[in-house]
N, C-alpha and C positions, 0 to 999 in steps of 0.2 A: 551681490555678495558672493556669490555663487562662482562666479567668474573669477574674482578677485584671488577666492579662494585656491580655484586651481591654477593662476597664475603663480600666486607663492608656493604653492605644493611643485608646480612646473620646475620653477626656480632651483628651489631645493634637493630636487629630482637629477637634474642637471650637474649642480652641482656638487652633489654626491660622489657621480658618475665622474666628474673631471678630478675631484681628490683623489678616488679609488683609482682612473687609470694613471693619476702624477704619482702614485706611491709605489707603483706597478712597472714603472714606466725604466726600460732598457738601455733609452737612448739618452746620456747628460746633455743640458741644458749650458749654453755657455755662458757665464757668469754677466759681460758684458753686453749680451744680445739681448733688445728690447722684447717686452712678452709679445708683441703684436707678431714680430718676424719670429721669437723663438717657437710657434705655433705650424707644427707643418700641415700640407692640406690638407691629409689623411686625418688627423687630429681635429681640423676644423670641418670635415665633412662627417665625422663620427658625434660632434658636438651639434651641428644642424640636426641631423640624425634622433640624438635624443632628444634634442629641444621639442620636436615635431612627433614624434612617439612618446612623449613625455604628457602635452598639452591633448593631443589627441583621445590618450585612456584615461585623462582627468577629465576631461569634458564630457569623455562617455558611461564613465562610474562616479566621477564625484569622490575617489578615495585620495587619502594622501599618500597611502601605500601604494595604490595603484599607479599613481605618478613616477611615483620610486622605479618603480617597475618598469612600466613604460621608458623612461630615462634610460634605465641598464638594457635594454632591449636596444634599445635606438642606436644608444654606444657601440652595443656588439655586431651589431646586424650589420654593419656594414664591413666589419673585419672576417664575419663566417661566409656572406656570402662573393666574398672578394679574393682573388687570388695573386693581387697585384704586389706584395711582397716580393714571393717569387719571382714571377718575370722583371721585376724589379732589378733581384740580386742575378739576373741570367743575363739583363740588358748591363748591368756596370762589369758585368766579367769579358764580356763581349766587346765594351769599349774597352777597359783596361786590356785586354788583347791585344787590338787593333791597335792604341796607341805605343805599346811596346813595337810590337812587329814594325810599328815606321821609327818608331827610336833607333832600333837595330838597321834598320836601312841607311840612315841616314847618321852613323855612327863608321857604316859600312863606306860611306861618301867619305872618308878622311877625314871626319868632325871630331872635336874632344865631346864628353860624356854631356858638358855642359853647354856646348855650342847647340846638340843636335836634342837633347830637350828643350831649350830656346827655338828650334827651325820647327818641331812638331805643334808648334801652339796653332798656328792656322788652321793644320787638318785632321787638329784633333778631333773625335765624335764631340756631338753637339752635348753629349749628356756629365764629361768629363772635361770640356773647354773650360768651364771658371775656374774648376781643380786647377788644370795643368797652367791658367797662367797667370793663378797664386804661386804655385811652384814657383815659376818662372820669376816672381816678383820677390818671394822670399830669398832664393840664390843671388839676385841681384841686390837686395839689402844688407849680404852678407852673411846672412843665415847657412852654416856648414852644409855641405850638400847631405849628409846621410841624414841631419836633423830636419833639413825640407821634406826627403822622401817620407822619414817618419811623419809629418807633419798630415802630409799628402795622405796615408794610410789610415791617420787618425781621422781625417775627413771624410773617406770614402767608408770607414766603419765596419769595415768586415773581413772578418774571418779570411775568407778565399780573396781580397785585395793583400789581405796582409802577407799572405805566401809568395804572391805576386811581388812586392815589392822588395820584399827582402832581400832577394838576389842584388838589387841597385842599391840596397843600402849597405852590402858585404862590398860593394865594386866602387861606391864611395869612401866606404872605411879605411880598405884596404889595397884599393887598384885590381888591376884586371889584366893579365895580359893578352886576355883574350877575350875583350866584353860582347864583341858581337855576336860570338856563341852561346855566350852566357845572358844575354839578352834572349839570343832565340831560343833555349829553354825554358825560361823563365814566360814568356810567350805560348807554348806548347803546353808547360804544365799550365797556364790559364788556361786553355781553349781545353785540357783534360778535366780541370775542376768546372769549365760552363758544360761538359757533357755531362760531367755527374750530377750536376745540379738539374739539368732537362729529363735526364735518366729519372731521379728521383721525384720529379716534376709529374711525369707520370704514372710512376709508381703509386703515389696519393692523391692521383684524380678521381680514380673509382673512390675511399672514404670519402674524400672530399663533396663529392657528389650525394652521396649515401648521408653525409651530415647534412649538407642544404635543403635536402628532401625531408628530412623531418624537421629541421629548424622552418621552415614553411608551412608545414602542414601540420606540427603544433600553432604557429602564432593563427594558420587560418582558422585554424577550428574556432580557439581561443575569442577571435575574432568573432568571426562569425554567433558564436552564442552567446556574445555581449550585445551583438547588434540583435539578434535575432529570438534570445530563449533571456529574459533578464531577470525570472526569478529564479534562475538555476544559481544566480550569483548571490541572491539576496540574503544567505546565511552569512556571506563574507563582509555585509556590511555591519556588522556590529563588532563591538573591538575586539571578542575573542575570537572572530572570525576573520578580522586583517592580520591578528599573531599568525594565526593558520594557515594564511596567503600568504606571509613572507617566509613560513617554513616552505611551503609548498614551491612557490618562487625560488628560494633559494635551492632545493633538488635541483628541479630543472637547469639552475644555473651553471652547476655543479658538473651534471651533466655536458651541457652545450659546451658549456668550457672544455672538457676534458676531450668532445670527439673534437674540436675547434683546435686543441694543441696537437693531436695527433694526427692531422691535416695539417698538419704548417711544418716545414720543415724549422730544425730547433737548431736557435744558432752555437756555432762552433766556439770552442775558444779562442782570445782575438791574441794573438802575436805581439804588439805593441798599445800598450797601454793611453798615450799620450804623446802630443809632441816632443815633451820636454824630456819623457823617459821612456825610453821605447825598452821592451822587454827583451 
C-alpha cells in the first residue's frame, strides 16, 4: 500500500511539474506536431528528472508533499545545473554565420540569391542543414522568398537569428544592388552578436557557479538528514507540518528561481513574430 501510495503521489508530483512548466513555457507548440515529437529532449530529460527525484523523496519520507517536491526539484535541477541554453544560442549564431559567409561567396560566383541558397545546402553546418533545406524546399513550392526567410527565422527562434536574417528578407523585398556586401555585413554583425553572447557567457559564469554551489549543498544537506537524522523531520509529518514544508519549499523555490534567472541570459525581443507575419 505503501508503494502504491507513493506511486500516485510520484504521478501527481510529475505531473504538477509538466502543467507548471506548459503554462510557463516560451516556446509555442505547433498545432499539427504530435505530443510525442512536440516534446524536446531537454523537456524530456527534465521530466526523467523529476520522475526519479520525485519517487526517490516518496519512498524516503512517505509524504505527498514531499513528492511534490521532489517532482519540482527533479524539473529544475537539470536547467540550474546546465548551461547548455547558452552554448546553444552561440552554436546557431556561429552556423547561421558560417552559412551566410558561404551564401555570400557563392552569390559572389555569379549566382542569383536563389540559385546560391539552393548550392549552400550541402555544406551547410550539420546543425542548420534541416533548416536550410526546408528553405530550400519552401522557395521551390512557390513560397515568396522574403516569406521563406521569415519562415527560416521563425524556426531558428531567436532574437540574434532574427537580426541575421533581415537583411535577406529587405534583399528579397526589395533587391539589392549590391547583395554580396550586404550579405557580408549581415555575416559580421552575426559573428558581433556570437562575441557578445560569449562575452556575456562569461560574465555569468562566476553567479552561475555561485548558484550551483548552493543549489548542491542545500539539496545535500537536505539529503543527507533525511537519510541520516529522521526525527529532525518528524514534526513535518503531521498535516500542519506539510502546510509548513510547502511554505518553506516554496521560499527556497523562490529563491533558486530567481539566482536561476539571473544566470541565464534573458531572451531579446524577437523581430518577426511568425511565418505568415513577420513584424
Amino acid at each position: 500500500m505503501t508503494v502504491l501510495i507513493v506511486l500516485c503521489s510520484t504521478g501527481i508530483g510529475v505531473g504538477t511539474a509538466l502543467i507548471v512548466a506548459g503554462l510557463f513555457a516560451t516556446t509555442p507548440v505547433r498545432k499539427k506536431m504530435s505530443f510525442a515529437k512536440g516534446i524536446d529532449a531537454a523537456t524530456r530529460q527534465a521530466a526523467v528528472s523529476a520522475l526519479i527525484c520525485a519517487a526517490a523523496v516518496g519512498l524516503i519520507t512517505r509524504w505527498p508533499v514531499g513528492v511534490a517536491i521532489g517532482a519540482a526539484v527533479g524539473w529544475t535541477l537539470r536547467s540550474a545545473l546546465s548551461s547548455a541554453s547558452s552554448h546553444q544560442v552561440a552554436n546557431r549564431l556561429d552556423a547561421l554565420a558560417t552559412w551566410i559567409e558561404t551564401l555570400r561567396d557563392s552569390v559572389a560566383a555569379h549566382r542569383g540569391l536563389v540559385a546560391a541558397i539552393e548550392s549552400t545546402v550541402p555544406s551547410a553546418p550539420a546543425s542548420l542543414a534541416a533548416n536550410i533545406e526546408a528553405l530550400v524546399i519552401r522557395i521551390k513550392s512557390g513560397t515568396p522568398l522574403d516569406r521563406a526567410f521569415a519562415a527560416l527565422a521563425s524556426e531558428l527562434a531567436d532574437a540574434s537569428a532574427d537580426e541575421a536574417i533581415a537583411p535577406l528578407i529587405l534583399a528579397a523585398r526589395f533587391g539589392g544592388a549590391d547583395l554580396q556586401n550586404l550579405l557580408g555585413t549581415a555575416a559580421a554583425n552575426t559573428r558581433d552578436q556570437l562575441a557578445l553572447v560569449q562575452r556575456t557567457e562569461v560574465a555569468r559564469a562566476k553567479p552561475r557557479r555561485e548558484m550551483r554551489l548552493v543549489v548542491v549543498v542545500t539539496l545535500g544537506f537536505v539529503l543527507a538528514t533525511l537519510t541520516i537524522g529522521h526525527g529532525y523531520f518528524t514534526p513535518f509529518s503531521t498535516p500542519t507540518g506539510q502546510i509548513v514544508l510547502v511554505v518553506i519549499a516554496g521560499l527556497f523555490a523562490v529563491g533558486f528561481g530567481t539566482m536561476n534567472r539571473l544566470s541565464r541570459p534573458q531572451p531579446s525581443p524577437r523581430l518577426f513574430v511568425s511565418p505568415e507575419q513577420p513584424s
